[in-house]
C-alpha positions in Angstrom: -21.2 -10.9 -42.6 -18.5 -8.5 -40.6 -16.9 -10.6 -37.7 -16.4 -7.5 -35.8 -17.6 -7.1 -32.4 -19.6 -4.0 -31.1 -20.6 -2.5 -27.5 -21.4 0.6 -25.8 -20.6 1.4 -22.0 -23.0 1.9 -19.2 -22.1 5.6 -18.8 -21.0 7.7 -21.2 -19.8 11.9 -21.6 -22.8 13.8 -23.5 -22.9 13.9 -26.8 -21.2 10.4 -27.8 -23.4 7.9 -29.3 -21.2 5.9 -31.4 -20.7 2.0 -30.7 -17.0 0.9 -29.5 -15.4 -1.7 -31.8 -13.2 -4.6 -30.7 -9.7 -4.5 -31.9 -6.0 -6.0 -30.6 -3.7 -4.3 -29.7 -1.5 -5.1 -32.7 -4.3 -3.4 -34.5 -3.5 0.0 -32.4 0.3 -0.1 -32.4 2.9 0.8 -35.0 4.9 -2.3 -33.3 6.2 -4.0 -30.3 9.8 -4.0 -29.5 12.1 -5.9 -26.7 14.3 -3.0 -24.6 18.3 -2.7 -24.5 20.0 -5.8 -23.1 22.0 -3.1 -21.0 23.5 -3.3 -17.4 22.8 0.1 -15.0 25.6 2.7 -14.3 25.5 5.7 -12.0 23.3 8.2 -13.8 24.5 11.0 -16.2 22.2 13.7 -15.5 20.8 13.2 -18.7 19.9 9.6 -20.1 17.7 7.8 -17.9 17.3 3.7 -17.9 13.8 2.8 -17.1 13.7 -1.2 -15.3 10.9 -3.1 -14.5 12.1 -2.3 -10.6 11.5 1.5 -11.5 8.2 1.8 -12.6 6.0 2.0 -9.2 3.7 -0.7 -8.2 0.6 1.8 -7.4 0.9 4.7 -9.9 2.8 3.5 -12.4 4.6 6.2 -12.8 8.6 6.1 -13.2 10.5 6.8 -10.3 12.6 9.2 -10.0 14.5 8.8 -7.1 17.7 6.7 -7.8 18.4 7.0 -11.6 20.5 5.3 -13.5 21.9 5.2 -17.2 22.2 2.9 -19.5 25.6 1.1 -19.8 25.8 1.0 -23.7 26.9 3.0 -26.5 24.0 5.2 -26.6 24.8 7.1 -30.0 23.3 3.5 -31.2 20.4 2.9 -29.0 17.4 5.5 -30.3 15.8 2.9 -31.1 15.3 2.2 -27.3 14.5 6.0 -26.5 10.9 6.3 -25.5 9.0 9.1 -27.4 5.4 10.1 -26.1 3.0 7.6 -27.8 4.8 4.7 -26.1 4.0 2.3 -23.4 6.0 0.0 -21.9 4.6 -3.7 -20.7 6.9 -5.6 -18.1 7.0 -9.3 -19.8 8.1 -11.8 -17.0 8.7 -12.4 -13.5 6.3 -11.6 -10.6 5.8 -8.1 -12.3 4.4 -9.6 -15.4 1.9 -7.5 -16.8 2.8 -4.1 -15.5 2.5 -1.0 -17.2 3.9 2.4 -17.7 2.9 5.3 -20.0 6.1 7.2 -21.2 5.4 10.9 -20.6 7.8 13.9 -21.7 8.5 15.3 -18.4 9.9 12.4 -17.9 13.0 13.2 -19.5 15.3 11.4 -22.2 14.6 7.8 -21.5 15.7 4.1 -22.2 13.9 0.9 -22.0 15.5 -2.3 -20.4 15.4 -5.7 -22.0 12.6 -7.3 -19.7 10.3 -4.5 -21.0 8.1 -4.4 -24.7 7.5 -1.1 -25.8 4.5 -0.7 -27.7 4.5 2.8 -30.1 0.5 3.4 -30.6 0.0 5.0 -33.8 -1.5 8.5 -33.9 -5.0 7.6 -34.9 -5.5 6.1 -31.2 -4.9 8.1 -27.6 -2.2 6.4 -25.6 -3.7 7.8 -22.4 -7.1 5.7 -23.5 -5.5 2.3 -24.3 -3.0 2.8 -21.6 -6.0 2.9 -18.9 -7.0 0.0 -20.4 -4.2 -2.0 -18.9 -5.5 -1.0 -15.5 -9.0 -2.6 -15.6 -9.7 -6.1 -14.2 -10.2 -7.7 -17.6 -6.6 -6.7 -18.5 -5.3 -8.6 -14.5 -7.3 -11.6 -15.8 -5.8 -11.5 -19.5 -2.4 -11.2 -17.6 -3.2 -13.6 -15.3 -4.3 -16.7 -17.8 -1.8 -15.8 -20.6 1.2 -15.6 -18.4 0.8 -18.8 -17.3 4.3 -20.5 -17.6 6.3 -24.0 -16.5 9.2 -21.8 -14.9 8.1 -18.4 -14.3 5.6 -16.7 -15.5 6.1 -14.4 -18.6 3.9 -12.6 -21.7 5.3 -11.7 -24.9 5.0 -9.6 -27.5 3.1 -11.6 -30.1 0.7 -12.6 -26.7 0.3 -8.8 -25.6 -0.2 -8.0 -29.3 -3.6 -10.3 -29.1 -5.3 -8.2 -26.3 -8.6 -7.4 -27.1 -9.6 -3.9 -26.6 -13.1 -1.9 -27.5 -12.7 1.3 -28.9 -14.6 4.1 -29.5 -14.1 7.3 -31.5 -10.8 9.2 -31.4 -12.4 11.9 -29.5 -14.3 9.9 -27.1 -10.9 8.3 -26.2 -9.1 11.6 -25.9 -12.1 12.2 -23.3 -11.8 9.6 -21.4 -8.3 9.4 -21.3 -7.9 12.9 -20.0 -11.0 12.1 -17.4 -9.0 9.2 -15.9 -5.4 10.8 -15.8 -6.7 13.8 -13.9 -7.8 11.2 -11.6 -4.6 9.6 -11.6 -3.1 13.0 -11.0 -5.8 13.4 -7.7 -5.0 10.1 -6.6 -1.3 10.9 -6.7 -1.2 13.9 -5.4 -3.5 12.5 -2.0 -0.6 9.6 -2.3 2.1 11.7 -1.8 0.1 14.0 1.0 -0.3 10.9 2.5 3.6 9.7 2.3 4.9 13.1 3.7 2.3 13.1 6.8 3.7 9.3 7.4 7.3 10.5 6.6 6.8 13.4 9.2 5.7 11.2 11.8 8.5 8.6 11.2 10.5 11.6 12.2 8.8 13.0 14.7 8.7 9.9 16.6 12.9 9.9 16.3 13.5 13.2 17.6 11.0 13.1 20.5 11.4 9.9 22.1 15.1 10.5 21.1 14.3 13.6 23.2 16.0 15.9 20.5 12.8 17.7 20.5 11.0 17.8 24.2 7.9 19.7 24.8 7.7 22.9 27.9 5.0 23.2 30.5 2.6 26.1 30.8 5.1 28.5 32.4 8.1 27.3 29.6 9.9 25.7 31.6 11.4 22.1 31.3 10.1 19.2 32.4 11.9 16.8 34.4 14.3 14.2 33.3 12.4 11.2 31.6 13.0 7.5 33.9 13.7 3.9 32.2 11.8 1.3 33.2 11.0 -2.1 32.1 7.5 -2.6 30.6 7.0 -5.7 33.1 7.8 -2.7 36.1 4.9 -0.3 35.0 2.3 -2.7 33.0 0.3 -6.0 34.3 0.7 -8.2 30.5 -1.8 -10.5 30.2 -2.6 -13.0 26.9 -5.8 -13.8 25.2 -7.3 -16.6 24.6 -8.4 -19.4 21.5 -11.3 -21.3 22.0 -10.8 -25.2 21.2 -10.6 -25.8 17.2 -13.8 -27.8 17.6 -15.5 -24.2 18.9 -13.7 -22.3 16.3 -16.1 -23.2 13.5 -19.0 -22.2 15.1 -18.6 -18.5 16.1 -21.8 -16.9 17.9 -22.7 -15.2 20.4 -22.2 -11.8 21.8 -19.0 -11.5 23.1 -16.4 -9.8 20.4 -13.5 -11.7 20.1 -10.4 -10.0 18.2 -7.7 -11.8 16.6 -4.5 -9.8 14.9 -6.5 -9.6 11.4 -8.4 -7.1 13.0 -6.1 -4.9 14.1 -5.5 -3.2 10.7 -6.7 0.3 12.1 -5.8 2.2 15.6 -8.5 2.1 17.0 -11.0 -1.1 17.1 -14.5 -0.7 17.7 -16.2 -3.9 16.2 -15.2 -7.0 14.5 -17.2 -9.8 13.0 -16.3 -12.4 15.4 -18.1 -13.1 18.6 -17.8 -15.9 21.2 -20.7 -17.6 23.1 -20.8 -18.0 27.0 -19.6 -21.6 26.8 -16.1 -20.9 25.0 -15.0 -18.4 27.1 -15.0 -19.3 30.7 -11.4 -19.8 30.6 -11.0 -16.3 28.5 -9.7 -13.0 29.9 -11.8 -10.0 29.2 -10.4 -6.8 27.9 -11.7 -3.9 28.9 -12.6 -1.0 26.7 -9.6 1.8 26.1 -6.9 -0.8 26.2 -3.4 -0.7 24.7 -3.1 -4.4 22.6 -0.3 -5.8 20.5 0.5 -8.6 18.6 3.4 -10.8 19.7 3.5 -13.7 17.6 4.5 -14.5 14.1 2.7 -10.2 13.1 5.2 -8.8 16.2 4.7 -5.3 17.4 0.6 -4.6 15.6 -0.6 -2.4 17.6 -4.2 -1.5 18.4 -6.4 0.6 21.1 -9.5 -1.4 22.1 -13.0 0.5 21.9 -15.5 -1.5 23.3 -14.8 -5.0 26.3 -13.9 -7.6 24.4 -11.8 -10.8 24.1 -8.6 -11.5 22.3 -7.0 -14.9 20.7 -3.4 -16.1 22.3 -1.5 -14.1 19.8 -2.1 -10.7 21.4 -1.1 -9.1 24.5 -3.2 -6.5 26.4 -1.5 -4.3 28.8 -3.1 -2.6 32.1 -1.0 0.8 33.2 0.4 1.0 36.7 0.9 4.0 38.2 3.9 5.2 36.3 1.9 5.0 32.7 -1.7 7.0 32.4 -2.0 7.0 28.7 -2.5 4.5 26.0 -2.0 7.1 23.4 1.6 7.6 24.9 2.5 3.9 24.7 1.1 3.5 21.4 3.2 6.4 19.9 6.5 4.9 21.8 6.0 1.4 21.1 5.3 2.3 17.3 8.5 3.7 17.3 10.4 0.6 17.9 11.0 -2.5 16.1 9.7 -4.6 18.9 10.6 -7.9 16.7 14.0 -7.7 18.3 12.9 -8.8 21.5 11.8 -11.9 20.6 13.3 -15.3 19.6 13.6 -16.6 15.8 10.9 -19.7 15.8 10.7 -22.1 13.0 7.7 -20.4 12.3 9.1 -16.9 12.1 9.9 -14.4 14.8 7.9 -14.2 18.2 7.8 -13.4 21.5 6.6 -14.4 25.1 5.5 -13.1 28.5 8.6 -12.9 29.7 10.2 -11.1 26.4 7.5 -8.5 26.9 8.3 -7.6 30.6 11.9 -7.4 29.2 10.7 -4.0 27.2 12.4 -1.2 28.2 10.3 2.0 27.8 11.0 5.6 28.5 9.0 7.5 31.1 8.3 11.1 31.2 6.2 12.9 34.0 2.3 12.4 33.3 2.0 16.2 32.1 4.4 15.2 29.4 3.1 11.6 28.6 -0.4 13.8 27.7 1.4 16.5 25.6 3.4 13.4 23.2 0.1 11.5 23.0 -2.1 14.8 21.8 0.8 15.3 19.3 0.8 12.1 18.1 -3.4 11.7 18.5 -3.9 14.7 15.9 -1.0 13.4 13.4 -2.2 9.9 13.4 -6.1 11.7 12.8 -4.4 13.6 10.1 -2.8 10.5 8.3 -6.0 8.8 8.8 -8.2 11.6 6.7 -5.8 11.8 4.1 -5.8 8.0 3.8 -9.4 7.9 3.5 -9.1 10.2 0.7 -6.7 8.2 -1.3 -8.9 5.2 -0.9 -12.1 7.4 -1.7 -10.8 8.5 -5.2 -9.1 4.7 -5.4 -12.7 3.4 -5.1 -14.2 6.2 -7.4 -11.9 5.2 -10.2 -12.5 1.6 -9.8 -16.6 2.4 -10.4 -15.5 4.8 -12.7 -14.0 2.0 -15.0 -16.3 -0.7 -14.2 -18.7 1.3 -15.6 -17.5 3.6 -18.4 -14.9 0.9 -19.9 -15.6 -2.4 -21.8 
């Protein structure tokens, strides 16, 4: 009786039919090989020295800013020269596990010694098995077999007895080019995504530098920009934590925000609310307020959407005359690595009322505050869209696989 194993995905391209057959790895490579026990040197403009360090968390794609060589006698070392067919494995350390498929544009490159090649033999598509090392029951495989008494570690022999289901050459050609054009999308919104973030890194420099400043109506200039102290143009107050007896038993209706929820810009809901009873020493917050974290998460910023409440760790700010616009604020204080203000605590670095007053802001006239915090409005909208389209085709993938992968 044959011992093999066979299963057929939930979704499939037309016209294949054929059941996929479990095999290892060691089953779908030519071998598995340890890289060149080499240090790094400046790079040659030629030979390239691929590291566990320089294959990217997210993509997994080698990066290319920063090359190196490989310090060795190189007229020796083909045998560490990737060819396409190859993928690389990362075999200890807190990057156990990770993966990189060698591709040509890549350039003439060498594998370092805390890296297994394995050279998949032409019967099988790289791209297919390679996409096999992204799924979850690859991150579980990695996650049991690594386990190690120092630090954690997989080698060859172990990465040789991953189990993978197969399915025809040409079904794996299919799906292997289906899921690097979504690579190549997802990359492509990545990088869309770093430039608009890049852009407003920049943008905040030069204007609150004022290297860039913006004209009125007529052209003209506006007037010079003041310095003040945040305590001379805001009234800081702190939130409030009900007693740890109260804390297990949220309810109510009143929305109570603590730091975790400040992960976008603007907050318009969270899934915390307080009763009556443990807020009657709280401070409300009223809707379209500046907030910001100032303990232990310094500096997370967040505009509230709705009156709510806040836990002790965040600050809320109420404008004086000088400041109209939260918008403003929350482009400034973005800019600056508020961390510095405060004190080093056992715990890690925060700050106090009084740190906070300490803040020293710039001020430009009103007209100008607006024209900054429109800028900044539509770039931060921008980033937003184009983050919600990396995480769209993120998500799509991960269905993708869930579904169309064994």
């Amino acid at each position: 009786m044959s011992s093999k194993k066979y299963k057929t995905p939930a979704i499939r391209f037309k016209g294949f039919t054929d059941n996929w057959e479990q095999r290892k790895l060691r089953d779908l490579a030519e071998s598995f090989n340890y890289g060149l026990n080499a240090s790094a040197i400046e790079f040659d403009g030629e030979n390239k020295y691929i590291r566990i360090t320089d294959i990217d968390d997210k993509s997994h794609k080698f990066i290319q800013s920063g090359l190196t060589t490989p310090n060795a006698e190189l007229s020796n070392a083909d045998d560490y020269l990737l060819k396409e067919g190859d993928i690389l494995f990362a075999r200890t350390g807190a990057s156990v596990g990770k993966t990189y498929q060698y591709e040509r544009l890549d350039g003439k490159v060498y594998y370092a010694g805390f890296l297994i090649r394995a050279r998949i033999k032409s019967e099988f598509d790289t791209s297919f098995i390679f996409q096999n090392t992204l799924t979850e029951r690859y991150k579980n495989f990695i996650k049991i077999t690594s386990q190690r008494s120092g630090q954690p570690g997989v080698n060859a022999q172990e990465y040789a007895n991953f189990s993978i289901l197969v399915p025809t050459r040409e079904e794996q050609v299919t799906l292997g080019d289906f899921f690097k054009q979504l690579d190549t999308a997802i990359a492509l919104h990545q990088r869309q995504l770093d430039n608009y973030k890049e852009l407003k890194k920049a943008m905040l420099q030069k204007i609150f530098n004022q290297e860039l400043r913006f004209k009125d109506q007529d052209g003209n200039d506006y007037p010079d920009w003041d310095e003040k102290k945040m305590g001379e143009i805001a009234k800081i107050r702190t939130g409030y934590t009900p007693p740890r007896k109260d804390k297990n038993n949220f309810g109510g209706d009143i929305i109570w925000i603590s730091v975790a929820d400040m992960k976008t810009k603007y907050i318009y809901d969270t899934k915390e609310y307080l009763s009556e009873k443990d807020v009657r020493e709280a401070k409300w917050i009223e809707a379209d307020t500046l907030i910001m974290s100032f303990k232990l998460s310094v500096g997370v910023l967040a505009i509230t959407k709705i009156k709510c409440m806040s836990n002790e760790a965040i600050a809320n700010f109420k404008w004086k005359n000088d400041i109209t616009n939260n918008e403003y604020m929350y482009a400034y204080l973005s800019s600056q690595d508020i961390s510095t203000y405060g004190n080093n605590a056992s715990q890690g670095i925060s700050l106090n009322n009084e740190s906070l007053r300490k803040i020293r802001v710039p001020v430009p006239c009103k007209e100008e505050q607006q024209k900054i915090a429109e800028f900044f409005t539509l770039l931060d909208k921008k980033v937003e869209s184009v983050k919600k389209g990396v995480e769209l085709f993120k998500e799509q993938k991960k269905v993708f696989m869930q579904q169309m992968f064994l």
